[in-house]
N, C-alpha and C positions, 0 to 999 in steps of 0.2 A: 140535442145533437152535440158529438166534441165539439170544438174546434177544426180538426181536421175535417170531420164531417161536412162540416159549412163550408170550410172550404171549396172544397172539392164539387159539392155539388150545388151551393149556392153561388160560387165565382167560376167555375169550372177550374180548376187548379187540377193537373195532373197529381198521383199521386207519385211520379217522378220527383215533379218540381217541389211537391210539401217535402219530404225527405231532402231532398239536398238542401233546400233554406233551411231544414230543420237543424241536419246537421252541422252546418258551418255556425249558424245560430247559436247554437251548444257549445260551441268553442269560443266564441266571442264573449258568450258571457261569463264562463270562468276565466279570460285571459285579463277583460278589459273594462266590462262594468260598473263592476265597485268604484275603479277611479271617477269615473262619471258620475257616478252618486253621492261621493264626497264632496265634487264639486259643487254639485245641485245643492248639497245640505248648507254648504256654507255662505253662497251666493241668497240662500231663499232668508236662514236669518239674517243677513245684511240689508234686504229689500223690508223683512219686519222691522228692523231696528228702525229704519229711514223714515218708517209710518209712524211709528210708535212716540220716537221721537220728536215730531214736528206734530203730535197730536191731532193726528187726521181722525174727524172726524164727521159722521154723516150729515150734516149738515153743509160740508165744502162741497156738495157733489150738486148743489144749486148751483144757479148760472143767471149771471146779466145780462142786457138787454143792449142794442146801443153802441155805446163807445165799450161797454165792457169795464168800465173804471170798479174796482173797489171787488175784483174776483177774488176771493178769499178762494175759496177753491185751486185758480189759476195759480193763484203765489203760491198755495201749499204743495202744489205735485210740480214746480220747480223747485221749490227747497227740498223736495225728497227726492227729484233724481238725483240735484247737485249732490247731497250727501249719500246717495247709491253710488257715485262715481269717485266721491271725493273730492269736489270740486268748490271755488268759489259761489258759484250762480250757476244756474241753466236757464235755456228758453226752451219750453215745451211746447208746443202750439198744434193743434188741429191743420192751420192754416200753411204749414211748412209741407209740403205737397209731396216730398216724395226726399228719400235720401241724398239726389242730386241735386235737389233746392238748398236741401239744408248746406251742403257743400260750398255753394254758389253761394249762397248770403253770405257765410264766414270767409269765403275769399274776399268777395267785393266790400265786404264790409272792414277786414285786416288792410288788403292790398288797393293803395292807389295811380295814380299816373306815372310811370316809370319805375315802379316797383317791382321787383322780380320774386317768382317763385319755381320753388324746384323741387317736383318730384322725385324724391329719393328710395322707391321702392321700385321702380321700373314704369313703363306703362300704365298708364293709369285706367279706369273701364271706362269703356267706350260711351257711354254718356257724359261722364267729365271732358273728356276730347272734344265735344262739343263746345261746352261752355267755357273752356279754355282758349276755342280758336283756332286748333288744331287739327280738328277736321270740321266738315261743313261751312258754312259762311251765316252764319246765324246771327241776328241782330242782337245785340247787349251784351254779345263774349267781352271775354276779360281781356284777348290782343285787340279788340276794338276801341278796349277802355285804357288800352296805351299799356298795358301788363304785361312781361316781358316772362317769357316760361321757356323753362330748361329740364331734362332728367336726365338723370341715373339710373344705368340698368340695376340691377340685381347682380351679387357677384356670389356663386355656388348657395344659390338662394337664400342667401342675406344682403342685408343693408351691405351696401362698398361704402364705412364712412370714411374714409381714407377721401375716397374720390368726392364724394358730399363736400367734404371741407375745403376740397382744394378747387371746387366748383362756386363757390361764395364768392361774391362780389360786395363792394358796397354797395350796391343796387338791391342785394338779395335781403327780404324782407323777411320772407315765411320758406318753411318747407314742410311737404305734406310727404305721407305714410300711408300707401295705403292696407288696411291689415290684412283684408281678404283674398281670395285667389282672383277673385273679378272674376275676367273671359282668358286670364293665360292657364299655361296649365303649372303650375306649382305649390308647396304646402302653403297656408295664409302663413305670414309672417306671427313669429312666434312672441309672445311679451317679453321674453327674454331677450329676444333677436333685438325687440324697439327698444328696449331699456339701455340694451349694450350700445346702441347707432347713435341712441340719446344722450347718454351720459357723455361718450368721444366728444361728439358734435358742441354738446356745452362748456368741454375743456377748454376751448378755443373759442366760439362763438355764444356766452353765459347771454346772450339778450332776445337772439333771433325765435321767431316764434315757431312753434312745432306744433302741426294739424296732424291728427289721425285722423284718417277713416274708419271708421270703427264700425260699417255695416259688418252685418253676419256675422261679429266676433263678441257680442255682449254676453257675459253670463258662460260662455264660454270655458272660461280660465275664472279660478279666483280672483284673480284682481285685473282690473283695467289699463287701459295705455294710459291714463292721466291718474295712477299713483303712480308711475313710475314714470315722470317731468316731462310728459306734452300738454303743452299749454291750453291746448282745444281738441275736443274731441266732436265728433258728428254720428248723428246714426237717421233711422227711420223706423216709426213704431207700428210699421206692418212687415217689419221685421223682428229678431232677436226678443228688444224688450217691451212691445208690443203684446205678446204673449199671447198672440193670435183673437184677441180680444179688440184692441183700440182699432177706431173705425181708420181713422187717418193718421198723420204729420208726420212731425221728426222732432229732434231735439238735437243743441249744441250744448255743450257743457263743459266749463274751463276757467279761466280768470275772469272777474268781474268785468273789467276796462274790456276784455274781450267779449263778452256776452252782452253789453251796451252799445257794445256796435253794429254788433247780427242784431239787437233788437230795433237797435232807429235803422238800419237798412229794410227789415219787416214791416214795420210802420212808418214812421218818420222821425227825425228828429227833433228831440222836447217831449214826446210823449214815449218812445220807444217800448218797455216790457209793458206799460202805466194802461195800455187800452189793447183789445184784441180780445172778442168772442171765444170761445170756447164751443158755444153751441149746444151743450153739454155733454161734451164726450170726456169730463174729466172723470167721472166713475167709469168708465170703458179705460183710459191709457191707466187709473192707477190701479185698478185689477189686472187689465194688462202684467202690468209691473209686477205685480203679485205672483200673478200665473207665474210670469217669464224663467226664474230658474229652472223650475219643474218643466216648461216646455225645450226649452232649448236643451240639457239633457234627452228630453225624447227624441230631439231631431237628431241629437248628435249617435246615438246607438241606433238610428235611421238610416244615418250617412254612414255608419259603419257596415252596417248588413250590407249595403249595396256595396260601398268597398268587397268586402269579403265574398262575398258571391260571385264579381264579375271578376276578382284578382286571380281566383280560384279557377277560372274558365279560360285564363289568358290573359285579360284584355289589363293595358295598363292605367293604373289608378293614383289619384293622387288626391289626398294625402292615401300615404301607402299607411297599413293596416299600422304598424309600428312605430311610426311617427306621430308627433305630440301635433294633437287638431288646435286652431286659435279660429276658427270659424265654421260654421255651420254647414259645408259645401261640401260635396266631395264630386269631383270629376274623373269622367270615366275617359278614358279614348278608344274611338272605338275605329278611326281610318277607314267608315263606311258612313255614308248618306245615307241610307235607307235603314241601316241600322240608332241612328239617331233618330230618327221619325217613329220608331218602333218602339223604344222607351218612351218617347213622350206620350207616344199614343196611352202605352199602358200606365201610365201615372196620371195619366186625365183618365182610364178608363176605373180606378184606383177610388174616384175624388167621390167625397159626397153629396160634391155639387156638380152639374154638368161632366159627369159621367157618360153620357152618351154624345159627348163631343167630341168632333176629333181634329186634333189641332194640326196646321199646317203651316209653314213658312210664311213668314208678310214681311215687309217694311216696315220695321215698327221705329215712331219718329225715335230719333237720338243716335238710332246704329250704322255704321257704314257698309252692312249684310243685311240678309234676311235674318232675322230671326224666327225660330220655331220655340214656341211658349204650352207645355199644358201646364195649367192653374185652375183646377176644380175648385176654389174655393168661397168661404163666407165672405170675405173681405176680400176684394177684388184686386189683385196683383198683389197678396201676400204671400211673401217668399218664410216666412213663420209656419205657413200651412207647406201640406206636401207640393213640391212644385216641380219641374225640370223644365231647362230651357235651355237652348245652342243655338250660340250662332252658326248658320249655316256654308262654311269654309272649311279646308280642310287645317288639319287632322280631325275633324267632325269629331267634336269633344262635347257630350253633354251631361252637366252641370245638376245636379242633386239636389236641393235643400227642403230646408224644412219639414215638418213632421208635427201634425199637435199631439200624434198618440203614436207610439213605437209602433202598437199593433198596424196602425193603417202604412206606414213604411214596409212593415211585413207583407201586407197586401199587395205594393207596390212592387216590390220585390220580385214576388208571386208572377204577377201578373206579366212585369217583366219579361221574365224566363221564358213562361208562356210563349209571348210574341217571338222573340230570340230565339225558339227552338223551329221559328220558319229559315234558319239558317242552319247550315249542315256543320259549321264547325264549332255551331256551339252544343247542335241535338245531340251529335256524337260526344262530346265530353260529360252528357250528364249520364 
């Protein structure tokens, strides 16, 4: 059978809805793909150069026992992301739970008792709010641990380093970035954007430390927030560089003196990167790695289709088709609750995995909403795989990523429309 064929009668896909993704599809790929592919091509040899050079070989993909002492493996796929990223050191770990640990170790590990930090991108996502202090009442926050936090909105969706600078205290320690769009609705901060807020910021302030967030923006762009002077960067490898492959962790990656103290905050002090299992997922994160240019590419012409499909119908999008993507996201608004339930449904009905789920609103611990989450996927709560999730407030905005294969995005898409066309002002426009 085509393609179309399967479509249609094996998803049930109107032959309305294949035609119109078809078409906007078609346009996308002669306006905007090639640039996507350049960037895959040069990101993917940067990832070979990284193996190649640190001489990874099949034998580091064994694993110790124990304290973990003497992982020749564990050392090698941190001196290959360090140099994927450019960095002094990294810590790469199974054991770093989820994007918002890795965040939380490099603050408490930089920031001590009256020391201040100040987000300078706007609001930060709603799990860092937690472990900041800011919302909830959570035992081990950083205003518990005496940490003093301040921000900066966003000014015409950039960094205000104007107002950054004139926000510094001698108290202020660190200031974090975050690159992605989170849960607001505007484009992720551009490396351009972070390079320009960076450079001002160190005319004046040459010592203070600068934290990215760097979820959902890896592989993205050519180059990273830490070639262009943030001191630390953060992610999580069931995301971006993950590559839909590594079962867990995260990774920080930045100056040595900073990577020694996210490591004795992981473990302890005296022993810090020196012990810590692996378990052996280090042949999963550095395939991962391998994978990840090629993936992230797929998601990003993922985030695009849906872009174009739902801009095309009305509804407002961000990042808008024309603007330069720095992460993997793209949100849609839709200023209906039942229309957000309706995407998710079709992106879990989309998955390969739990397909015949259907996701609903919960309390999910960290948020100050409900959240509504579909994630059909292999690795459970990878936003690397096809995902969507909103929180459940208004302007009921929900949130796109990931994709391990353009085509299952297309599905998504698909399917999308589908459910959407239980609404009369979108039946009518196709």
């Amino acid at each position: 059978m085509s393609t179309e064929e399967i479509l249609c009668k094996q998803f049930g896909i109107s032959e309305t809805v294949y035609n119109y993704v078809t078409k906007i599809e078609k346009d996308l790929k002669e306006k905007y793909f090639d640039k996507i592919e350049k960037t895959r091509e040069a990101n993917q040899y940067k990832v070979i150069y990284a193996m190649q050079e640190h001489k990874l070989d099949y034998t580091n993909f064994y694993w110790n026992t124990g304290y973990g002492y003497d992982d020749v493996g564990r050392e090698k796929a941190e001196k290959i992301f360090a140099s994927v990223f450019h960095t002094e050191d990294a810590l790469v770990r199974p054991s770093i739970a989820s994007g918002t640990h890795a965040l939380y170790l490099t603050l408490s590990a930089i920031l001590q008792y009256g020391d201040e930090a100040i987000a300078i991108s706007g609001r930060p996502y709603d799990t860092l709010l937690t472990v900041l202090g800011e919302e909830g009442n959570e035992p081990c926050n950083l205003k518990e641990a005496g940490i003093i936090y301040k921000e900066i909105p966003l000014y015409n969706n950039d960094i205000d380093w104007e107002s950054a600078i004139k926000a510094v205290t001698m108290k202020t320690k660190l200031l974090m970035i975050q690159r992605s769009t989170g849960y607001s609705f505007r484009p992720a901060l551009t490396i351009e954007k972070i390079k320009n807020a960076i450079a001002k910021i160190r005319e004046v302030y040459p010592n203070i430390y600068i934290m990215v967030d760097n979820c959902y923006g890896e592989f993205v762009d050519e180059i990273e927030p830490s070639d262009i002077g943030a001191d630390v960067i953060v992610g999580s490898l069931i995301k971006n560089p993950g590559g839909g492959i590594a079962l867990s962790g995260g990774y920080v990656a930045g100056k040595k003196a900073i990577i020694d103290r996210v490591a004795n905050r992981l473990t302890a002090p005296g022993v810090g990167k020196e012990i810590g299992l692996t378990f052996g997922t280090t042949r999963n994160t550095l395939q991962g790695l391998f994978f990840a240019p090629h993936i992230v590419s797929e998601a990003v012409k993922g985030a695009m289709l849906f872009g174009g499909v739902f801009s095309s119908l009305g509804f407002e999008v961000t990042p808008a088709l024309e603007e330069q993507r720095s992460d993997i996201v793209q949100a849609i608004k839709f200023n209906n609750k039942d229309m957000v339930v309706k995407i998710c449904e079709a992106v879990q009905n989309a998955s390969p995995v739990d397909a015949h789920v259907s996701p609903v609103p919960w309390d999910m611990p960290g948020y100050s909403n409900q959240v509504i989450m579909a994630s059909g996927a292999f690795v459970s709560g990878s936003s690397i795989e096809l995902s969507a999730d909103a929180p459940m407030r208004p302007p009921y905005i929900a949130y796109i990523q990931g994709g391990l294969f353009y085509d299952h995005c297309k599905l998504g898409v698909m399917l999308s429309l589908e459910k959407m066309m239980e609404f009369e002002e979108v039946k009518s426009k196709l």
